[in-house]
N, C-alpha and C positions, 0 to 999 in steps of 0.2 A: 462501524468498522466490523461486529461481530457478524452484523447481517452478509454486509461486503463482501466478510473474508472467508463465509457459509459458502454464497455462492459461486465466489471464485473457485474453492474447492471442488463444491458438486460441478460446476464446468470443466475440470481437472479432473477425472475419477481416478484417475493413475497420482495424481498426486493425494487424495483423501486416501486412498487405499496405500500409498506409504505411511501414512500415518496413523490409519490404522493396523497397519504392521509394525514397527517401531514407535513409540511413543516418545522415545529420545529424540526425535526429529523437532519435537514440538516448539523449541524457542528457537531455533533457527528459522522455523514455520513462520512462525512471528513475525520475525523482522524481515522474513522474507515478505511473508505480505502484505504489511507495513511499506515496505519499498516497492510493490508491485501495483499496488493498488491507491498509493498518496491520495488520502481522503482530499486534503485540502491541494486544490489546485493551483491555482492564482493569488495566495495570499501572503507572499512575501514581496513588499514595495521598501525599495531604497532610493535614497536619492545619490547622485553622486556629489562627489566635493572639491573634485575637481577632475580635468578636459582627462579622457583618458581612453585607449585605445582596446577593445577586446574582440578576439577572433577578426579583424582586419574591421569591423564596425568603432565610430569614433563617439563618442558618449560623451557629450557637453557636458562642463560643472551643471547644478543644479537640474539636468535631466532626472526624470523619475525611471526607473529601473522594476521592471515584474519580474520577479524569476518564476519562471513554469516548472514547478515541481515535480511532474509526473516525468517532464523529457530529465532530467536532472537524475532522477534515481534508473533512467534507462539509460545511461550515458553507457558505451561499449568503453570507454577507456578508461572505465572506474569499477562497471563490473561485466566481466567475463564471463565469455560463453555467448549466448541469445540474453539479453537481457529482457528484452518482450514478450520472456517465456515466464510462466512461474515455476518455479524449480524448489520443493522443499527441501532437497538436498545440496542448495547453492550454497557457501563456504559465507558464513555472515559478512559485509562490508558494509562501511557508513552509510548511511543512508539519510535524507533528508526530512523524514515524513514529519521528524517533531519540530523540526529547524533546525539551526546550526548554530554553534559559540554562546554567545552571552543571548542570544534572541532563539533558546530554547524553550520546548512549553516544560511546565513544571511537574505537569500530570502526566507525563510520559510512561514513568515505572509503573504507573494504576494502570497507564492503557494497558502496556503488555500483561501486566496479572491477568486483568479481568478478559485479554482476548485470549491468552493464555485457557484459562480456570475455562470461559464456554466452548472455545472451540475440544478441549480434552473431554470436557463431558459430554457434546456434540458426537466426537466422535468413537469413544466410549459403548453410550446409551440408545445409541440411535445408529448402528455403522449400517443398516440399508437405506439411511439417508438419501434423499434425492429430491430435485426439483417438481413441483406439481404441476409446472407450468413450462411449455419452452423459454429458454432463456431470454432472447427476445420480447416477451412478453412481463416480466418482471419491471415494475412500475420503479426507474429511477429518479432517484433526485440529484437533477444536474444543469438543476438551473438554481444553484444553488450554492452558499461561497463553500458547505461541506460535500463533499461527494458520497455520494452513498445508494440505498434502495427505502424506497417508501416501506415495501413490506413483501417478504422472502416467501414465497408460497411452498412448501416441503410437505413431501409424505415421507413414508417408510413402511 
């Protein structure tokens, strides 16, 4: 996610460059890109438990259920504005990235510290930060049940 949420930014330079103007933006950052970027894509399966109807489709008891994560945190009727934009100035709203209710992950508050703690010293330490490679060419992993980058190529 820290690699992730590197590149998302240097592909965004008007979004690194608010936060390298304000540093108060930074936990909003977060969970913005947290919801922007849902590492894990496909991995909430439920089953249902009984016959039941959603958005006009009819869902058999015992149907298995994927929920797509990535369209879920881009839902326009939950968050406002372009949701397919990253916005580090977007106003926090739930988000799905750790899951939802009781089938939440546990390591959540680590994640943000620790995407928190590198992205601040990222952009700190390094603010002529940029990609060494066109975007494009950035070796992802997405054949893969985490979403992510093999490995973030940066100068400064």
């Amino acid at each position: 996610m820290i690699a992730l949420g590197t590149m998302c930014l240097l592909r965004n330079p008007d979004q690194w460059e608010a936060l390298r103007a304000d540093a108060s933006l930074m936990d909003g950052a977060v969970e913005e890109l947290l919801r922007y970027l849902s590492i894990i894509q496909f991995g909430v399966r439920r089953t249902a438990v009984q016959d039941l109807e959603l958005a006009g489709h009819r869902i058999p008891a015992g149907s298995t259920v994927v929920a797509c994560l990535p369209s879920a945190n881009r839902d326009t009727a939950h968050f406002p504005g372009d949701p397919d934009r990253l916005d580090v100035h977007r106003p926090s709203s739930p988000h799905l990235a750790f899951g939802h209710g009781i089938h939440q992950c546990l390591g959540q508050q680590l994640a943000r510290v620790e995407l928190k703690a590198a992205l601040s010293a990222l952009v700190d330490r390094f603010p002529t930060l940029r990609l060494a490679v066109p975007v494009d060419q950035v070796p992802m992993r997405d054949d893969m049940l985490i979403y992510g980058v093999h490995e973030l190529p940066v100068t400064w």
